[in-house]
C-alpha positions, 0 to 999 in steps of 0.5 A: 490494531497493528494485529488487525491490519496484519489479518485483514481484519477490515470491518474491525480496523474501520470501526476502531479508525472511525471511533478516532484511531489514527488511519495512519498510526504506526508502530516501532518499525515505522509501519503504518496499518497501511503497509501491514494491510498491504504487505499481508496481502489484504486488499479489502483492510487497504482499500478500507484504511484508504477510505479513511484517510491512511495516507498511501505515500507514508513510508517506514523506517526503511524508506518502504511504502505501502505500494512497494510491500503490495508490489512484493507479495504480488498482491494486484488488487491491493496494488491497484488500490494504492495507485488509484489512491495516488501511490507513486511507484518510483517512491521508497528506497526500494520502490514498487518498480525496482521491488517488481524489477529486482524480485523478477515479478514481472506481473507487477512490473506491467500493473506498474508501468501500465498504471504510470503510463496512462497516468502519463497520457492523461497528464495527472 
């Protein structure tokens, strides 16, 4: 399972999940499918695991989130997937904000805080 997260094998992973594989099953590290999906930059197995019910505020051992292993492969379509999925980019140990911050991807850091800022407008 793990491996199909990590090639973003979408269409495979979803079959197994919907046949009764837990959408939020993780490994020895604590990394749910999720953050794999998310962390080799595969935005069509994330938004996939979403979609069936992979829980995006699930960390690791690490305290590391989906949002913030998008964040750090600088992967905007997996990114825009978590957060539409209610991800909090100040969530983590190392959050998706301080990850785009200390990295110095500053494309990241401005999907990020427009993101929080129009969440802010509009009161969610």
């Amino acid at each position: 399972m793990f491996d199909l997260a990590r090639e973003g094998s979408a269409a495979e992973l979803a079959a197994y999940v919907d046949a009764g594989v837990p959408a939020n099953l993780t490994n020895d590290k604590g990394d749910t499918l999720l953050i794999l999906a998310a962390y080799h930059g595969h935005p069509e197995t994330v938004a996939a695991l979403l979609a069936r019910g992979a829980d995006p505020a699930r960390v690791n051992d690490r305290s590391q989130t989906p949002l913030a292993a998008a964040t750090f492969k600088r992967c905007g379509a997996a990114v825009s997937a978590l957060l539409d999925a209610g991800a909090d980019p100040a969530q983590g140990t190392q959050s998706a904000l301080a990850t785009a911050e200390f990295f110095a991807l500053p494309d990241m850091l401005e999907l990020l805080q427009a993101r929080a800022a129009r969440a802010d407008e509009e009161g969610v």
